[in-house]
C-alpha positions in Angstrom: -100.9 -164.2 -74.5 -101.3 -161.5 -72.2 -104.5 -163.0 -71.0 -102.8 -166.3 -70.1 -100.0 -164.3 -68.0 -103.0 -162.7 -66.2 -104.3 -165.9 -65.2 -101.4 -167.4 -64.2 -100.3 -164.3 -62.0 -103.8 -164.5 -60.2 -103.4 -168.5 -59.5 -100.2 -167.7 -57.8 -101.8 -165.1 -55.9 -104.5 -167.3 -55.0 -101.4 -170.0 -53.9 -99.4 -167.5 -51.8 -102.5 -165.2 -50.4 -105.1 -168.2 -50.6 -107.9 -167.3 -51.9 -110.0 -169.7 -50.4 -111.3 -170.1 -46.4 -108.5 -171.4 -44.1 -109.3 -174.2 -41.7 -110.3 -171.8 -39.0 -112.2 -169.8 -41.0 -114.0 -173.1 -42.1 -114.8 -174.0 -38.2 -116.5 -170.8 -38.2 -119.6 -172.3 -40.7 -119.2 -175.9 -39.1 -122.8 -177.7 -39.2 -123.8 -181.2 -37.6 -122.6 -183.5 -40.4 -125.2 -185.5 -43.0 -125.2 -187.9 -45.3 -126.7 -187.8 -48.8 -126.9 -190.0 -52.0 -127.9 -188.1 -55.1 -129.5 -190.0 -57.4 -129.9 -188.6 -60.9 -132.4 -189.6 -63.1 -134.5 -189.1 -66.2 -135.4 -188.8 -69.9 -134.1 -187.7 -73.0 -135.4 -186.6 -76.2 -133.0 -186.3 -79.6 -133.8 -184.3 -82.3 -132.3 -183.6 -85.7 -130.2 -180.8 -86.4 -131.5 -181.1 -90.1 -135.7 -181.1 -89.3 -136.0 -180.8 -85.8 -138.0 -183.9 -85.2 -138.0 -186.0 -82.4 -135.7 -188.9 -83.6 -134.9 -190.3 -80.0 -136.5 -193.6 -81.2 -134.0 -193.8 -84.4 -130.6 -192.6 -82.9 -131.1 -193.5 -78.6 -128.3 -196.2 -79.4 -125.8 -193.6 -81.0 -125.5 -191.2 -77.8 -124.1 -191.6 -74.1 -125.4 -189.0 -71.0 -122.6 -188.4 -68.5 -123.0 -187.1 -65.2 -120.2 -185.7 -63.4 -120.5 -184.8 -59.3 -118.0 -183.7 -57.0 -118.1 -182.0 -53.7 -116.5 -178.4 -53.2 -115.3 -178.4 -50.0 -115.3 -174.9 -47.7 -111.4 -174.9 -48.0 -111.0 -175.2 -51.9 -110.5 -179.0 -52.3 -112.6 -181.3 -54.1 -113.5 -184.8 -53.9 -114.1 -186.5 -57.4 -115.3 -185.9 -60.3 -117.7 -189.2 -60.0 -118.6 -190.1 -63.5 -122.1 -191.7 -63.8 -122.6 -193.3 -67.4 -126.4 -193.6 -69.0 -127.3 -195.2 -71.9 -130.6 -193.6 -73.7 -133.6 -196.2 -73.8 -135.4 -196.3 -77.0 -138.2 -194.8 -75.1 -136.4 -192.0 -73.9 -135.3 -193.1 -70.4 -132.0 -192.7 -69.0 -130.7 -196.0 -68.3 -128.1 -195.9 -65.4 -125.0 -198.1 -66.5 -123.1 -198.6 -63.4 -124.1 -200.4 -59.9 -124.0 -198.2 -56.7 -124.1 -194.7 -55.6 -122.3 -191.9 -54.5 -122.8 -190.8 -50.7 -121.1 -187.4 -49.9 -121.0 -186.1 -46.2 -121.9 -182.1 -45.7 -120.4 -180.7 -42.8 -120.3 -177.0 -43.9 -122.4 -174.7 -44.8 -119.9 -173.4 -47.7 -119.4 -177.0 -49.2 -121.4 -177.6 -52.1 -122.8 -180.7 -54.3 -121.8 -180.0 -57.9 -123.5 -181.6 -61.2 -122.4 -181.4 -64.4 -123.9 -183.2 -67.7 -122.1 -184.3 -70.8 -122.9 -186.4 -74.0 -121.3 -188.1 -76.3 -120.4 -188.5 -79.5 -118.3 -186.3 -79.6 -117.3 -186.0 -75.6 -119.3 -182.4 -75.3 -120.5 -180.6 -72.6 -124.4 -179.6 -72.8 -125.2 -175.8 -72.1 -127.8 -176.7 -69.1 -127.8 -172.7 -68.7 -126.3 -173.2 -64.8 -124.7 -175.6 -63.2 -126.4 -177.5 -60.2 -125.3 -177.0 -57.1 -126.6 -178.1 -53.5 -125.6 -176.8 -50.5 -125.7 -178.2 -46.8 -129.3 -175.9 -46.3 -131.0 -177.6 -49.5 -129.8 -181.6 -48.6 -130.3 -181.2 -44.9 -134.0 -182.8 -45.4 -132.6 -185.9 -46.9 -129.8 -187.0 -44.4 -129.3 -190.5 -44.6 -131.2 -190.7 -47.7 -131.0 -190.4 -51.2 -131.5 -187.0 -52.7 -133.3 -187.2 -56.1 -132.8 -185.2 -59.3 -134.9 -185.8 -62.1 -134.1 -184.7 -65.1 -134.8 -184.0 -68.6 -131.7 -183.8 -71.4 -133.2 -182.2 -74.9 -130.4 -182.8 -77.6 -130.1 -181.2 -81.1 -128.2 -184.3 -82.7 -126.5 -184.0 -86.7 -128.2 -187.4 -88.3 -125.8 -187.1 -91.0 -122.1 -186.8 -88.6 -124.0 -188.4 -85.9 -123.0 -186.1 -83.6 -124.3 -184.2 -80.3 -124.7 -180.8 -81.8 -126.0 -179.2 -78.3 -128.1 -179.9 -76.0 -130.3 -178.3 -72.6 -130.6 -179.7 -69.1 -134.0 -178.6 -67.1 -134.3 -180.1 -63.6 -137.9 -181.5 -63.1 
């Protein structure tokens, strides 16, 4: 309880004080803007929670990938989450079920691309160990483009509950 009053008393502070840049102190990190389209891809491999074998071609059908990107803007707010749904490929391959992309404009050097994975069942968030995030200095090179992230998702999956037990993330 006390720990919830604590947080609650600093997100007020935060409200009245702000504890993020104001719009003049944004100006100050103000960059020429670009334009990027991150495009995630990859593979993934399952295996049981019971033997630890690879069992990616047996179970692919039973487990959804989710990313989720948003951009952090300089001055606290936030544009999205964009949810991105893959299905897993007998093979491995994350299969991208969704047309189109995301395009995100960079303006700042304090805004920030963020990506987070998830799988399901049950909805859970994978430990990738970090988050990813990209700032103006990192996508600079791909303005106008599309910014590629490869990926590979390694999942510890219960055969028996047929459920995402955990899982890592390592950027390729």
């Amino acid at each position: 309880m006390k720990r919830v009053v604590a947080v609650l008393i600093a997100c007020l502070a935060c409200l009245v004080n702000g504890c993020f840049p104001d719009e003049e102190e944004c100006k100050q990190w103000e960059m020429p803007e670009i334009n990027v389209t991150p495009i995630v891809y990859g593979t993934a491999v399952i295996r049981s929670s019971q033997t630890g074998v690879d069992v990616t071609g047996q179970y692919y059908a039973d487990i959804t990938v989710y990313t989720n990107v948003k951009k952090d803007h300089c001055n606290g707010s936030v544009s999205g989450p964009f949810i991105t749904e893959f299905k897993i490929l007998s093979n491995g391959v994350l299969d991208k079920q969704s047309l189109g992309t995301y395009s995100f404009s960079m303006y700042n050097e304090k805004d920030l691309i963020e990506i987070k994975l998830s799988a399901s069942p049950p909805e859970k968030t994978i430990d990738t160990g970090k988050l990813l995030f990209y700032n103006y200095e990192d996508l600079e090179p791909y303005d106008g483009g599309y910014f590629n992230i490869q990926i590979r998702v390694d999942l510890i999956f219960d055969t028996q509950n047929k459920t995402v037990i955990s899982g890592t993330v390592t950027l390729l």
